[in-house]
N, CA, C and O atoms as CSV, one atom per row, in Angstrom:
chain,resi,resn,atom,element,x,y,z
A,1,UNK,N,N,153.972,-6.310,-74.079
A,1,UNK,CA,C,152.630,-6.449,-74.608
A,1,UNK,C,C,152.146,-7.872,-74.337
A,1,UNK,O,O,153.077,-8.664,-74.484
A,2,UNK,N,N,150.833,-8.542,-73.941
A,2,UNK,CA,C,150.593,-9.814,-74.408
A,2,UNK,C,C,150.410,-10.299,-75.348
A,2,UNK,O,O,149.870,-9.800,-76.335
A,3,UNK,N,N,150.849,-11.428,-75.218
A,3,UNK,CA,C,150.694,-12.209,-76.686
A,3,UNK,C,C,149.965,-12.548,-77.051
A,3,UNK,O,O,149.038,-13.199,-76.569
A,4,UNK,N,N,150.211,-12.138,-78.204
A,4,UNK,CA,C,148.902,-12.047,-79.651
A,4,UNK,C,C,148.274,-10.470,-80.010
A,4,UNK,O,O,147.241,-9.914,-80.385
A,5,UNK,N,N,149.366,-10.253,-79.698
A,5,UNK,CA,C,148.880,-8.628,-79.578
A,5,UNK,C,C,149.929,-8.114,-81.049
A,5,UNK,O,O,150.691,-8.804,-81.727
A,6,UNK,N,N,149.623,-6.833,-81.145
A,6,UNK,CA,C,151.012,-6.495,-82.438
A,6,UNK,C,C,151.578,-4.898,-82.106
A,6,UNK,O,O,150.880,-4.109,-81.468
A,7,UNK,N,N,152.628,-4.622,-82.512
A,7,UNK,CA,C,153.001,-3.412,-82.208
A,7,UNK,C,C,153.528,-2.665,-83.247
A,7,UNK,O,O,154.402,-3.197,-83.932
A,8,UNK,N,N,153.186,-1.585,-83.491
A,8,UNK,CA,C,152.894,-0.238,-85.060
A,8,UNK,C,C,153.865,0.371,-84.825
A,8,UNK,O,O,153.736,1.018,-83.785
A,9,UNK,N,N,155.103,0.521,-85.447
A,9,UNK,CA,C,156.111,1.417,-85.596
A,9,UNK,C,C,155.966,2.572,-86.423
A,9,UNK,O,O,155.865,2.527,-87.649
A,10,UNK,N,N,155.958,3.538,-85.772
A,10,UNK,CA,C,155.376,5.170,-86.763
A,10,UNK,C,C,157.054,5.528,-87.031
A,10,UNK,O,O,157.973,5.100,-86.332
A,11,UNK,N,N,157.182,6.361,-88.145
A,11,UNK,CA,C,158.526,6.736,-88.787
A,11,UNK,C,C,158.074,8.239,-88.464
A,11,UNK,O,O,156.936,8.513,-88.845
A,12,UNK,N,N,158.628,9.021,-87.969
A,12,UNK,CA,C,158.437,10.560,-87.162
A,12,UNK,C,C,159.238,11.296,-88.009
A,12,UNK,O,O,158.940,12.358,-88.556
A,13,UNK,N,N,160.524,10.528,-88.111
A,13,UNK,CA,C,161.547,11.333,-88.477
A,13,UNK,C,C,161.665,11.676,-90.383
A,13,UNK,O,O,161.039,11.169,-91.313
A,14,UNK,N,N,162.451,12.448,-90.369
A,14,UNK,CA,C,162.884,12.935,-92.088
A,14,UNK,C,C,163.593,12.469,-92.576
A,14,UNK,O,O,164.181,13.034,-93.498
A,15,UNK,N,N,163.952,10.908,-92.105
A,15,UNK,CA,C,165.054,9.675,-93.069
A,15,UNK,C,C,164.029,8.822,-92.974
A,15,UNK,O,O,162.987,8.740,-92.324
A,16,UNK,N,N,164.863,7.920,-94.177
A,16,UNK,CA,C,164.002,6.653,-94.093
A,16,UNK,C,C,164.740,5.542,-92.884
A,16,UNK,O,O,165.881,5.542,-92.422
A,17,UNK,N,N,163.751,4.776,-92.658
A,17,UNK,CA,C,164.286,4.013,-90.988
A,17,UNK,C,C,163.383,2.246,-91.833
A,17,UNK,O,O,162.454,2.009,-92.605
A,18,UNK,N,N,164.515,1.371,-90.962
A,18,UNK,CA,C,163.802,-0.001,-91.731
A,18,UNK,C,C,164.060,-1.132,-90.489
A,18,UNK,O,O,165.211,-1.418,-90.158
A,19,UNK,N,N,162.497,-1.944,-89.623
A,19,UNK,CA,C,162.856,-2.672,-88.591
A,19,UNK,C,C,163.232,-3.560,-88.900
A,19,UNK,O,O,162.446,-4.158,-89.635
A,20,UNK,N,N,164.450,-4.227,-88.658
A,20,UNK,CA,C,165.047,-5.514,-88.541
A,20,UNK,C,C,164.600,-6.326,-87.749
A,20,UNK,O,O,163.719,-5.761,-87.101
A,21,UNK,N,N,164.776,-7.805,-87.301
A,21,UNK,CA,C,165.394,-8.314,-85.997
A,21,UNK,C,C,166.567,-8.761,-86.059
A,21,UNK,O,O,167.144,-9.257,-87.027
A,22,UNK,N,N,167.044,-8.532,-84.687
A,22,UNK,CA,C,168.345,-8.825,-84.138
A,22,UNK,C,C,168.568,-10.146,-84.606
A,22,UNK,O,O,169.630,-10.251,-85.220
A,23,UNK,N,N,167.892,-11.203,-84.507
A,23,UNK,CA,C,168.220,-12.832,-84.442
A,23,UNK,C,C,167.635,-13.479,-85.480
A,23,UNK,O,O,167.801,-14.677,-85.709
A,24,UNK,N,N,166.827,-12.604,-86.242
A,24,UNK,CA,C,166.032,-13.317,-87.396
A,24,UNK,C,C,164.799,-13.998,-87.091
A,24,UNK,O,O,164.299,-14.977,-87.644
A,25,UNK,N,N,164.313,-13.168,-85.913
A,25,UNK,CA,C,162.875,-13.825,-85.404
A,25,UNK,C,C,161.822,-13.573,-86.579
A,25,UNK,O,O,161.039,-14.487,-86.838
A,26,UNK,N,N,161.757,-12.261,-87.374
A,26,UNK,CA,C,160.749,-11.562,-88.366
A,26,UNK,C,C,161.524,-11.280,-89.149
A,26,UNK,O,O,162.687,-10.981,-88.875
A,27,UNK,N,N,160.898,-11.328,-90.622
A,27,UNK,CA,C,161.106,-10.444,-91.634
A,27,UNK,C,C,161.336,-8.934,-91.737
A,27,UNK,O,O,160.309,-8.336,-91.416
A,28,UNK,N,N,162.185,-8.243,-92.025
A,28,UNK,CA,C,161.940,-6.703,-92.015
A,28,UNK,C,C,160.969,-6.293,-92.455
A,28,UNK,O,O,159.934,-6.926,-92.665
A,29,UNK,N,N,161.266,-4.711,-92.732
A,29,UNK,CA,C,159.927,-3.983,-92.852
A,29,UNK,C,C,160.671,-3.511,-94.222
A,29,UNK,O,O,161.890,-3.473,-94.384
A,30,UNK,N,N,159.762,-3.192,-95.083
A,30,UNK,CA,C,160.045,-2.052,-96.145
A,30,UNK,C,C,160.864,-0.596,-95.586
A,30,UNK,O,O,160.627,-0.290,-94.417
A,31,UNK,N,N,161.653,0.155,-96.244
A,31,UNK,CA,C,161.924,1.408,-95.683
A,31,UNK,C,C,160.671,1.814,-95.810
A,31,UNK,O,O,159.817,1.748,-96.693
A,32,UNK,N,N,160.765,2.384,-94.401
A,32,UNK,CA,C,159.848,3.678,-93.976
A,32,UNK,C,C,160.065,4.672,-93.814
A,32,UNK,O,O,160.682,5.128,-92.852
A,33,UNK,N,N,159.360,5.579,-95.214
A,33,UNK,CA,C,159.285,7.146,-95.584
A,33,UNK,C,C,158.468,7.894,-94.136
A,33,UNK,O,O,157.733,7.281,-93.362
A,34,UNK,N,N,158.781,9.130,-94.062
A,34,UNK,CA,C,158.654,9.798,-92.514
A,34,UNK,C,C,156.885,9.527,-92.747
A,34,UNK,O,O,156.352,9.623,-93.852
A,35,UNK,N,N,156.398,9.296,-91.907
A,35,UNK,CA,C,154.799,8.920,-91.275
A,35,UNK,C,C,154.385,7.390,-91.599
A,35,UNK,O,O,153.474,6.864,-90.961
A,36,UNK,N,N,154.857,6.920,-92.282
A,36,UNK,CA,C,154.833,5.613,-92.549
A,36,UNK,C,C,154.852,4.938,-91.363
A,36,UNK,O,O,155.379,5.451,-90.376
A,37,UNK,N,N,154.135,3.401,-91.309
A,37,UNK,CA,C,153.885,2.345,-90.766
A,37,UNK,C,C,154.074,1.625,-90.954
A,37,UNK,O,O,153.975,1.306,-92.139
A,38,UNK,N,N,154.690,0.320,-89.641
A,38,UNK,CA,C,154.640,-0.859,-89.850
A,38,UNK,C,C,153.966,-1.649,-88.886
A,38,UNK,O,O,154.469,-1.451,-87.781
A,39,UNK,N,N,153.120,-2.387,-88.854
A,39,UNK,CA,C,152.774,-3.527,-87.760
A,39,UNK,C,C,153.436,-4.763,-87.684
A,39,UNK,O,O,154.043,-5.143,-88.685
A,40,UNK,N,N,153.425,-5.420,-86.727
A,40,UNK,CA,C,153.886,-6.811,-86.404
A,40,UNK,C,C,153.653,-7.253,-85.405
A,40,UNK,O,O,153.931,-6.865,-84.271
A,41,UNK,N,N,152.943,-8.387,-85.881
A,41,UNK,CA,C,151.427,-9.263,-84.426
A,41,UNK,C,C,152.824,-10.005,-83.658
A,41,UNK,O,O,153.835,-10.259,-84.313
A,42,UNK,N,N,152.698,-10.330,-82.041
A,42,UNK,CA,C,153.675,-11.519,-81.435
A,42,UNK,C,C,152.676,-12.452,-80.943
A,42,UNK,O,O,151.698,-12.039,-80.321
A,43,UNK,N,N,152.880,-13.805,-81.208
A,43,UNK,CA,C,152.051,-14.741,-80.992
A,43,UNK,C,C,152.634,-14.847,-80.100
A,43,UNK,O,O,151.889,-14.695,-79.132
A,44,UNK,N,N,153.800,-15.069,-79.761
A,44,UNK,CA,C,154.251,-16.180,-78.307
A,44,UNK,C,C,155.173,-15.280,-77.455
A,44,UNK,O,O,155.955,-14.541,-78.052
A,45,UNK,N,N,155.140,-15.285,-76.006
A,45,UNK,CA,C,155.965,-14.843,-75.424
A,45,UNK,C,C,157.534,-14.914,-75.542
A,45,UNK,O,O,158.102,-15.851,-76.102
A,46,UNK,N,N,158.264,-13.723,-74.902
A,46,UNK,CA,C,159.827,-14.204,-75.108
A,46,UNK,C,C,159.775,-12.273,-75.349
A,46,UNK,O,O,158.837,-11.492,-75.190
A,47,UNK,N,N,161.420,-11.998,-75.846
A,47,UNK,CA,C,162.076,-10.988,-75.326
A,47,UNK,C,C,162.777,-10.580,-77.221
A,47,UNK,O,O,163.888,-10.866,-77.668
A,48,UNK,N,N,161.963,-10.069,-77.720
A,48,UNK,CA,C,162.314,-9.859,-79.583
A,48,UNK,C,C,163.174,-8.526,-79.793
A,48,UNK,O,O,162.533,-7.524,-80.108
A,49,UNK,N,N,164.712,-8.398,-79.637
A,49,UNK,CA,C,165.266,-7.306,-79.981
A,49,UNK,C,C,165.133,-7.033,-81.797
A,49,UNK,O,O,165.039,-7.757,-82.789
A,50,UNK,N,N,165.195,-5.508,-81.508
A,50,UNK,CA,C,165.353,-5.286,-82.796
A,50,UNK,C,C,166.195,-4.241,-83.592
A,50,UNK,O,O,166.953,-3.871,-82.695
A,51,UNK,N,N,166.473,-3.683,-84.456
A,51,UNK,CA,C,167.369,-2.368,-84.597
A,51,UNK,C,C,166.779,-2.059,-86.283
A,51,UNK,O,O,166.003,-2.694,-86.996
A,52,UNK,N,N,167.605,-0.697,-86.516
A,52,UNK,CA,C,167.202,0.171,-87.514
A,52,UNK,C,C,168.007,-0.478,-88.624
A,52,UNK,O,O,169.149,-0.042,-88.480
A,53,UNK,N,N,167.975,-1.333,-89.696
A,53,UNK,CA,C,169.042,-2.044,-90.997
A,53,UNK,C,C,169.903,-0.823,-91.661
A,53,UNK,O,O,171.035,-0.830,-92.147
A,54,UNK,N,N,169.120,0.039,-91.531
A,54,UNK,CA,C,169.632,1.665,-92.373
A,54,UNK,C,C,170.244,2.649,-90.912
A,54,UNK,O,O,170.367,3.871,-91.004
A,55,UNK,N,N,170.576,1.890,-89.630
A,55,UNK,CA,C,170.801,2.953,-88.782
A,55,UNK,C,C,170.832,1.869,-87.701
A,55,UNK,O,O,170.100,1.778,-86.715
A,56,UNK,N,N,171.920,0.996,-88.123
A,56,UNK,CA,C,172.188,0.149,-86.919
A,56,UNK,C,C,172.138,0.274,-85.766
A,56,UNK,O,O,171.740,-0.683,-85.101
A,57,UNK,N,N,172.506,1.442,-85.152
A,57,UNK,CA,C,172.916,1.519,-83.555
A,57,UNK,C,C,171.296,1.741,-82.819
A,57,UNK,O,O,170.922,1.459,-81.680
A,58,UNK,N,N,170.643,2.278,-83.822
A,58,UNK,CA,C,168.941,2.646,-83.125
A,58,UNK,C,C,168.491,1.090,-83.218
A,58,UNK,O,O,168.391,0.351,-84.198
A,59,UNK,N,N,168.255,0.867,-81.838
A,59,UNK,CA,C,168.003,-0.357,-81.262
A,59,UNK,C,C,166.689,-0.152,-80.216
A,59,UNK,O,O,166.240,0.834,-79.632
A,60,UNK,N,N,166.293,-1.595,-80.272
A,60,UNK,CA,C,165.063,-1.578,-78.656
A,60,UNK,C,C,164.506,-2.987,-79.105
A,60,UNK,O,O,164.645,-3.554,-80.189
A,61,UNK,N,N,163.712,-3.467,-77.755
A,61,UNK,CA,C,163.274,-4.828,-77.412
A,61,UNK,C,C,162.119,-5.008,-77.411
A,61,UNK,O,O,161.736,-4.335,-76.454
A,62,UNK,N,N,160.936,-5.659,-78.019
A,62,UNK,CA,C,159.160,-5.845,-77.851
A,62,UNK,C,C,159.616,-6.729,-76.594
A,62,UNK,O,O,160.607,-7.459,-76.605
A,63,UNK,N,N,158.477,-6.501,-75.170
A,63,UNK,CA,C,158.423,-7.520,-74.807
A,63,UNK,C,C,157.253,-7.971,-74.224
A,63,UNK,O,O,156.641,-7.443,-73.296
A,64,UNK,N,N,156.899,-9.298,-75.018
A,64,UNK,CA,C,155.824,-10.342,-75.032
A,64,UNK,C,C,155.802,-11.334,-73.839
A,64,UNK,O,O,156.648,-12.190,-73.584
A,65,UNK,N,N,154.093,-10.903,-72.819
A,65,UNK,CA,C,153.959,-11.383,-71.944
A,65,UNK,C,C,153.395,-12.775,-71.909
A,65,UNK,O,O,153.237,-13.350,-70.832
């Protein structure tokens, strides 16, 4: 995405799911009940992994142009 942009995590599924970051770039998210949302703006470029706190192994990377 470019930066300064933000990206909305939709919860699809029938557990609750909660975004972490990998390195402690952001604050988590509240658990998210199935349809629930989260946003989170990236000001600056770079490569932000992240994973599920309630479902460690579900992982993936924003990446800010």
């Amino acid at each position: 995405i470019p930066a300064g942009k933000s990206v909305t995590w939709v919860n699809a599924d029938d557990v609750p799911h909660r975004i972490a970051s990998a390195d402690g770039g952001f604050a988590p998210s509240p658990p998210l009940d199935t349809d629930q949302r989260f946003t989170l703006g990236f000001a600056r470029p770079g490569r932000f992994r992240y994973f599920c706190a309630l479902h460690p192994r579900m992982t993936g990377t924003v990446v800010v142009e």
